[in-house]
C-alpha positions as CSV (number, residue, x, y, z in Angstrom):
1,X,95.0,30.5,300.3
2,X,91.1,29.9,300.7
3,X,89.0,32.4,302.0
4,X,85.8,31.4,303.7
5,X,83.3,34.9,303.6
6,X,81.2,33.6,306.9
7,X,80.4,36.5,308.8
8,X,82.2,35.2,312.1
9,X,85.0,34.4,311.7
10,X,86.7,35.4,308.7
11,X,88.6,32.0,308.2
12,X,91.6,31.8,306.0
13,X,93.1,28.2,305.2
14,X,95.7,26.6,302.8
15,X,94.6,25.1,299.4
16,X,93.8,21.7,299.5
17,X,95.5,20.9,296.5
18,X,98.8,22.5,297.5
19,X,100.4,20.9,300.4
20,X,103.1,22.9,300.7
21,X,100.8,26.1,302.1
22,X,99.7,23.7,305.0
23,X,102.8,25.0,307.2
24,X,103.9,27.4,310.1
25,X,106.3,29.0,307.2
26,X,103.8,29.3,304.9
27,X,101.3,31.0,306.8
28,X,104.0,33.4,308.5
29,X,105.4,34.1,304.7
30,X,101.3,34.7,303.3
31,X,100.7,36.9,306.2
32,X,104.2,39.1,305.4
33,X,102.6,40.0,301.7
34,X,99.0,40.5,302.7
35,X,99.2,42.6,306.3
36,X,97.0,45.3,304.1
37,X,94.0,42.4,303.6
38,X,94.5,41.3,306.9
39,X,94.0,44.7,308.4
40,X,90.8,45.4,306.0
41,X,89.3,41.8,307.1
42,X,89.8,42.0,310.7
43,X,88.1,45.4,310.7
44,X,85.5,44.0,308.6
45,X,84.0,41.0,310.5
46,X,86.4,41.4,314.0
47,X,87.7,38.4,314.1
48,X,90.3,36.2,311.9
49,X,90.6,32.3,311.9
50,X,93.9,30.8,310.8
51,X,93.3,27.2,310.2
52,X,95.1,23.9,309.0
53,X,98.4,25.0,309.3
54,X,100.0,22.6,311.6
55,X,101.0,25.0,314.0
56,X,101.7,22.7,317.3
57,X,104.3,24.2,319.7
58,X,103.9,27.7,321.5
59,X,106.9,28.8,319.8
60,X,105.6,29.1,316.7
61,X,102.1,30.7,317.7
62,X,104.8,33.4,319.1
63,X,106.6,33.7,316.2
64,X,103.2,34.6,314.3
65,X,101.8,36.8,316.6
66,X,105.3,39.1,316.7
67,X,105.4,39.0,313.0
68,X,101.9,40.6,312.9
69,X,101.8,42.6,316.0
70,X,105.5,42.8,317.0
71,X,105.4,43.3,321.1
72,X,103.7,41.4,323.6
73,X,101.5,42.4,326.7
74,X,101.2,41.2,329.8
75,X,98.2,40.6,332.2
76,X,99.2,42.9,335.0
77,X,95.9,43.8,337.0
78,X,93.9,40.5,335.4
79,X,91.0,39.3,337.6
80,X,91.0,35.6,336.3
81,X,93.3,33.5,337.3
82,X,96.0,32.7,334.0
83,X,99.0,30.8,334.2
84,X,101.5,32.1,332.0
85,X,103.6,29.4,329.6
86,X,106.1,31.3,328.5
87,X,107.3,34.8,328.2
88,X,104.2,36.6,327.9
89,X,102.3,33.9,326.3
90,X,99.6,32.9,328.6
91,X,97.1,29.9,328.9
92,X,93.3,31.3,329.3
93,X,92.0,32.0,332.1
94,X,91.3,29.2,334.4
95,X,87.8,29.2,335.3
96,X,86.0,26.0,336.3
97,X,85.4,23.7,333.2
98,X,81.5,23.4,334.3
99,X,81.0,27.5,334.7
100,X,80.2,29.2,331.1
101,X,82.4,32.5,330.7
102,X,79.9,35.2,329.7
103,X,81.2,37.0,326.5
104,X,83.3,40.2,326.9
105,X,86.2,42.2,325.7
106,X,89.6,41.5,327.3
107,X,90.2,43.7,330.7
108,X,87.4,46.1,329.6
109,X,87.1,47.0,333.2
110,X,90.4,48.5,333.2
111,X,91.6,52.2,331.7
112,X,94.2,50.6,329.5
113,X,93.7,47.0,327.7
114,X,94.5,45.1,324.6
115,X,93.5,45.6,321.1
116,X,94.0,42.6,319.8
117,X,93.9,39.2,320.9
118,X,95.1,35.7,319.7
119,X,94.3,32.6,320.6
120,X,96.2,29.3,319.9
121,X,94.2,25.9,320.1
122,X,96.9,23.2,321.3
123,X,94.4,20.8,322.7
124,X,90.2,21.2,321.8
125,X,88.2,19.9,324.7
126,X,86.3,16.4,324.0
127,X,82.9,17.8,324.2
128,X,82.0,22.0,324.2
129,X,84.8,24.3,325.2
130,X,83.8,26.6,322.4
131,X,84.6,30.0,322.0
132,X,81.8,32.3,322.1
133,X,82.4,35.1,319.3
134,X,79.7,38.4,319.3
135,X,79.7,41.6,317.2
136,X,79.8,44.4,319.7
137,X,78.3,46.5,317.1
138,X,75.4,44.3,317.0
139,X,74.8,44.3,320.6
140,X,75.1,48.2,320.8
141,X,72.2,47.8,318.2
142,X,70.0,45.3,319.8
143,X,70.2,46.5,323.8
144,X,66.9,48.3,324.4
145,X,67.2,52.2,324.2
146,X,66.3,53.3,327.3
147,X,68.5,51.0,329.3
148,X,71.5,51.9,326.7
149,X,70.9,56.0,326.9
150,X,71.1,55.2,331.0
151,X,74.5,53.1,330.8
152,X,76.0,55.7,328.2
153,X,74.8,59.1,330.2
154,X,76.3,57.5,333.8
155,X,79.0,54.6,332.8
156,X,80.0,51.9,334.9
157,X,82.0,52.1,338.7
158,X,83.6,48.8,338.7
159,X,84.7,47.7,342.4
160,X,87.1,44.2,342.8
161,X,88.3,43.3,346.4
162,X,91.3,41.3,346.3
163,X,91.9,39.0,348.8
164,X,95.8,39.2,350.5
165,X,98.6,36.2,349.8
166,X,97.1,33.0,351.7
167,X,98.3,29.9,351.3
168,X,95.4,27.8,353.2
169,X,92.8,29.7,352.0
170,X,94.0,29.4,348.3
171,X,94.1,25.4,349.2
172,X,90.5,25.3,350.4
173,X,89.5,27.2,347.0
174,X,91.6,24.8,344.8
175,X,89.8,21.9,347.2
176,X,86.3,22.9,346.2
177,X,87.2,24.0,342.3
178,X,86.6,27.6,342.8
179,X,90.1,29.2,342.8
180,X,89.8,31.2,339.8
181,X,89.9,35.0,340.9
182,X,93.5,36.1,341.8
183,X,95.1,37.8,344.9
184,X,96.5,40.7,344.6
185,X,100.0,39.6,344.4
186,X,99.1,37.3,341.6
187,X,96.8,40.5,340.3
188,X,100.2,43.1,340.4
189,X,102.9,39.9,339.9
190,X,104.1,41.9,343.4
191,X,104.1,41.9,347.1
192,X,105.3,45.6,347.3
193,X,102.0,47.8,348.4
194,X,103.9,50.6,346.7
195,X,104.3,49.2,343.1
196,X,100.4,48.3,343.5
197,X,99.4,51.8,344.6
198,X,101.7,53.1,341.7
199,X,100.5,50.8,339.0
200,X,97.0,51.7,340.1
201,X,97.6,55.5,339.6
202,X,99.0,55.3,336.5
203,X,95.6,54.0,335.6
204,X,93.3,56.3,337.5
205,X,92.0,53.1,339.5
206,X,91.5,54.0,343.5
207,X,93.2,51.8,346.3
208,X,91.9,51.3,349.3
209,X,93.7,48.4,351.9
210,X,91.7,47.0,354.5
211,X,92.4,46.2,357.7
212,X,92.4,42.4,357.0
213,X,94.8,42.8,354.0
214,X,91.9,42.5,351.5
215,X,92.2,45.2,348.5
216,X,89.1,47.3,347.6
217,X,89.5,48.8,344.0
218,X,87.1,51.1,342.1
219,X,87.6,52.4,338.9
220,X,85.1,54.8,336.7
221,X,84.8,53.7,333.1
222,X,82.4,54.7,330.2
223,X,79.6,51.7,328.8
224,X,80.8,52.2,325.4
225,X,83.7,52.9,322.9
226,X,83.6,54.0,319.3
227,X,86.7,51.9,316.9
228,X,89.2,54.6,317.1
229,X,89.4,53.5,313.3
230,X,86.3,52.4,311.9
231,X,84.8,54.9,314.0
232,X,81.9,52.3,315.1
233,X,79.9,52.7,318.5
234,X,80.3,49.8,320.0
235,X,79.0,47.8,323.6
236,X,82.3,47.9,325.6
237,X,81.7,47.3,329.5
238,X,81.6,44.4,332.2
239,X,78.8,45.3,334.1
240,X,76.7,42.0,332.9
241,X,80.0,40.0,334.3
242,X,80.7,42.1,337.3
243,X,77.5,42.3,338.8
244,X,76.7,40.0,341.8
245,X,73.1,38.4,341.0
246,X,71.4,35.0,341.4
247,X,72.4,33.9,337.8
248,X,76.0,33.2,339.6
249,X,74.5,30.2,341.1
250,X,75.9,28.7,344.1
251,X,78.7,31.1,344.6
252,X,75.9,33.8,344.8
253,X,74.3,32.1,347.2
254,X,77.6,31.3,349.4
255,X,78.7,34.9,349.4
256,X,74.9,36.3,350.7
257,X,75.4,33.4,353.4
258,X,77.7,35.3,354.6
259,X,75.5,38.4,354.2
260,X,78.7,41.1,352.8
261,X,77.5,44.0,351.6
262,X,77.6,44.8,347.3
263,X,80.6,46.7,347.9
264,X,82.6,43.9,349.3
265,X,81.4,41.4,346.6
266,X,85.0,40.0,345.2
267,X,83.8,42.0,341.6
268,X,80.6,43.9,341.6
269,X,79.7,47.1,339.9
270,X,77.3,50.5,340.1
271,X,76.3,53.1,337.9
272,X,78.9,55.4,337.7
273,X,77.1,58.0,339.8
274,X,77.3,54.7,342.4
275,X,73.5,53.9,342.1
276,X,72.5,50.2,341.9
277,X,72.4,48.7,338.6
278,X,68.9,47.2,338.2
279,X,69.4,43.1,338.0
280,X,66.9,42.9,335.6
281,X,69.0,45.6,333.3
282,X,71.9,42.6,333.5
283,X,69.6,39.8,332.7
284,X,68.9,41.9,329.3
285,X,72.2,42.7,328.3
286,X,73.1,39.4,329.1
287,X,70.4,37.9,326.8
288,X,70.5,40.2,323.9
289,X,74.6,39.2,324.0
290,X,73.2,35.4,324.0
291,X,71.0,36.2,321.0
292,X,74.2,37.7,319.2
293,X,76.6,34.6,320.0
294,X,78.6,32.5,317.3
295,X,80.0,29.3,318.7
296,X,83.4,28.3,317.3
297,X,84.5,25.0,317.7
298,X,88.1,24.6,317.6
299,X,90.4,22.1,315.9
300,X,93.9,21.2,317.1
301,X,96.2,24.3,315.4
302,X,93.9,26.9,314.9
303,X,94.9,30.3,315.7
304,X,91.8,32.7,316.3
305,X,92.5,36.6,316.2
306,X,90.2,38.7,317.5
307,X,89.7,42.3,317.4
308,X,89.1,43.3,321.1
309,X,86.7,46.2,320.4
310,X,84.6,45.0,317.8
311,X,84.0,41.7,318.9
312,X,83.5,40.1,322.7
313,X,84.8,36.6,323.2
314,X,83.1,34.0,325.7
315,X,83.9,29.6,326.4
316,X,81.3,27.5,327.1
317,X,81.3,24.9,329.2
318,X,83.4,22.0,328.6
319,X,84.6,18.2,329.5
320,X,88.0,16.8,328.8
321,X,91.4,18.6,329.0
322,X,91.3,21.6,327.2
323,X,94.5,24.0,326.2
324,X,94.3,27.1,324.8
325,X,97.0,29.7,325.0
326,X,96.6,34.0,324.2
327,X,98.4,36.5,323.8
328,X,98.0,40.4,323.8
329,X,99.0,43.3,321.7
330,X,98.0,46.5,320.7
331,X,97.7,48.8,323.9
332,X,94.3,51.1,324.0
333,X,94.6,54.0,326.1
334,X,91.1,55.1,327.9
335,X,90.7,59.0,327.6
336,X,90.5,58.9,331.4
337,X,90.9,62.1,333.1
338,X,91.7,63.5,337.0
339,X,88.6,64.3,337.1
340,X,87.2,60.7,336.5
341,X,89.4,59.7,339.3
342,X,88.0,62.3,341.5
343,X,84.5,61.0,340.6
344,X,85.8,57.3,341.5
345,X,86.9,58.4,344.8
346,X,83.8,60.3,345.7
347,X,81.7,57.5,344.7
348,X,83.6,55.0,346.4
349,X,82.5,56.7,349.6
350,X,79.1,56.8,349.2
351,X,78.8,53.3,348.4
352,X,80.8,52.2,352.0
353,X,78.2,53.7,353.4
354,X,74.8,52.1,351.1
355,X,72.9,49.6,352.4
């Protein structure tokens, strides 16, 4: 095997001269006698490219990821919209092909998420589609001080409403290319209020129906993580994706037609003590995570693993079909106490009643 030393990705690939390494079998017997190099390099740079090994069928990307990770998750509570394929394989998430999908770590707005992701490229796009790599390390490094001490010393209040199971209004959002955030049946693959409310406070997250069936939650988080085993301080937060500004574009502008207040945004966010997070604070974090991007350019059969703390992942817009399929493994556990919930819940009050 050849081992390219570029910072991001960490690419392993067969030997040109030795055809028979450039299989499915091969790759899955190289990566049975090396897990100790793999470990080491995926700490290292936080991210792991697999490619020219013919992989083609989801089966196989299965096969790999079990052999490295053994279960599967799912992508119960999920904003985005993400069809599954099979099992608990999953195509990506289903944004628009002309939005750009700010870089973050996978369900970082929720208490529990994965610690490793892998991608599988079935089908590149035929111009961009890209996936966006950063170094959270290097962002935690780069955000200005001030703005970093405030995010660390009050965390993040994330707040989703999920709209109820509706039929014409999912058609009118599939109509105008905008269906991408899920209901809440989709979000908790339920209709059963109950399993919801359980789910959620198994998680700490606080429910709240509304009167029109929408779902309002809220969930305290920290703004950043330290590697439980690198032991690095890393950026680890949505606030820069969550937060309803003017960057959004036209779906900004829709929702302030309709003049709904921040709290009833369909994902916004607040300090954690629920004061307003400064829009200008989100235009920096989002620019010092643009100054940190690597663009990977995918080729039919790669197979990108990414370390889900270390490093933030991100597509750019694209035209052309485009397939890629992830999966999940390694659950991380938030140290996310009753007394963060109780904090959730009283700052979910004050914020029904801001301006």
């Amino acid at each position: 095997m050849v081992h390219s030393e570029q910072k991001l990705p960490l690419v392993v690939s067969p030997d040109k001269n030795n055809q028979r390494q450039s299989t499915p079998d091969s790759l899955l017997a190289w990566v049975s006698d090396n897990r100790a190099w793999i470990h080491h390099g995926l700490l290292t740079h936080g991210a792991l490219l697999f490619r020219g090994f013919s992989f083609s069928r989801p089966g196989e990307f299965e096969k790999l990821v079990t052999l490295m990770e053994g279960s599967l998750l799912s992508y119960t509570g999920g904003t985005l919209k993400r069809p599954r394929e099979s099992g608990k394989i999953y195509n990506v998430s289903h944004v628009p092909n002309y939005f750009k999908i700010r870089l973050h770590q996978e369900m970082s707005y929720m208490p529990s998420f994965p610690g490793k992701l892998f991608f599988f490229c079935m089908t590149p796009a035929q111009t961009g589609g890209e996936t966006i790599l950063a170094d959270a390390r290097e962002i935690f490094q780069r955000l200005d001080p001030a703005l970093k001490q405030r995010m660390v010393d009050r965390g993040v209040m994330y707040v989703r409403n999920l709209r109820p199971k509706n039929l014409i209004l999912r058609s009118l959002l599939q109509l105008l290319n905008v269906e991408f955030l899920r209901d809440w049946t989709e979000t908790f693959e339920t209709e059963d209020r109950r399993e919801v409310e359980a789910f959620c406070g198994n998680q700490h997250i606080q429910v709240r129906w509304k009167e029109n069936g929408w779902l309002r939650l809220s969930n305290v988080l920290p703004a950043t993580r330290v590697h439980p085993q690198t032991g690095d301080q890393v950026w680890f937060n949505q606030a820069h994706n969550f937060h309803f500004n003017r960057r959004m574009g036209v779906i900004y502008r829709l929702v302030r037609l309709y003049r709904w207040k921040p709290q009833e945004f369909p994902v916004h966010c607040f300090y954690g003590d629920g004061s307003p997070i400064a829009e200008e604070d989100i235009f920096h974090i989002q620019d010092v995570m643009d100054r940190c991007s690597y663009y990977h350019k995918w080729q039919t059969g790669d197979i990108l693993v990414v370390d889900n703390i270390l490093v933030c992942h991100g597509r750019s817009p694209f035209k052309g079909h485009r397939k890629i399929l992830v999966a999940m493994t390694e659950p991380v556990d938030s140290i996310t106490s009753r007394a963060n919930a109780t904090q959730t819940s009283r700052v979910e009050s004050s914020c029904d009643t801001a301006p």
